[in-house]
N, C-alpha and C positions, 0 to 999 in steps of 0.2 A: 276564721279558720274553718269552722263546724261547714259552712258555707260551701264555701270553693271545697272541701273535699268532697260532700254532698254532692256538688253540680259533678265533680271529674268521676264520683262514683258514679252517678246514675249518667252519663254520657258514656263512660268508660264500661258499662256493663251493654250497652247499644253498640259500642264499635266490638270491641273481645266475644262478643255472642255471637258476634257473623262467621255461617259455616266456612266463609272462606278464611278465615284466622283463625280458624280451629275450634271454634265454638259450634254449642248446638242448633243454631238458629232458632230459637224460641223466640228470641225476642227481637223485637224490630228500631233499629237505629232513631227512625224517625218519632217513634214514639216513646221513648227517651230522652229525644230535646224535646218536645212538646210536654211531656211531665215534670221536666226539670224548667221550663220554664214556666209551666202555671207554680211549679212552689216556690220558686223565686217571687212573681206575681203575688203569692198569698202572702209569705212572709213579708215583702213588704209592706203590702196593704196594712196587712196586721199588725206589723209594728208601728206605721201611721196612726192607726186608728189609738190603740193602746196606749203610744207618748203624747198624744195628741188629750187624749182625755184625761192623762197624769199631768199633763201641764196645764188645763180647764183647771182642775183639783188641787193641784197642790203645785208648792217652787220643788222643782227637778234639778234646777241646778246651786251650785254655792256661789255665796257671795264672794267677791275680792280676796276679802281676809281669810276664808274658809278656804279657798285655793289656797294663795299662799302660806296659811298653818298644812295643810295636805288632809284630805279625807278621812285618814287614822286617827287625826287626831282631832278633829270639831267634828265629825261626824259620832264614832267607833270609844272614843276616847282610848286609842292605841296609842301608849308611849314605848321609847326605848328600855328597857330596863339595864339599869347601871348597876353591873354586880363587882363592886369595888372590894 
């Protein structure tokens, strides 16, 4: 979600800045998607790089059982509390 509003912001500030839409033409459309797309470009790199070396290192993900008990509770030790 952080994402896509990121991209619509930094697009959406290239289209609404054009003096013809009422904006003060500072800034330039094209260079907007060219910025919004190298940090799409980084962040993914970056997140490859990053999962890539946490899965070198260590298990990222759960096993079988660890799914099916759920994350709160073999990971967190999250139970419901029963207020009887």
């Amino acid at each position: 979600m952080h994402g896509v509003c990121g991209v619509w912001g930094g697009i959406a500030a290239g289209i609404f800045g054009l003096e013809s839409l009422g904006g003060m033409g500072c800034v330039a459309f094209s260079a907007q998607v060219i910025g919004t797309v190298a940090g799409i470009v980084v962040a993914l790199v970056g997140g490859l790089v990053v999962y890539g070396v946490l899965r070198k290192v260590t298990n990222i993900r759960l096993t079988q059982e660890e799914e099916f008990i759920g994350a709160d509770l073999s990971i967190h030790s999250i139970g419901s509390v029963n207020h009887d």
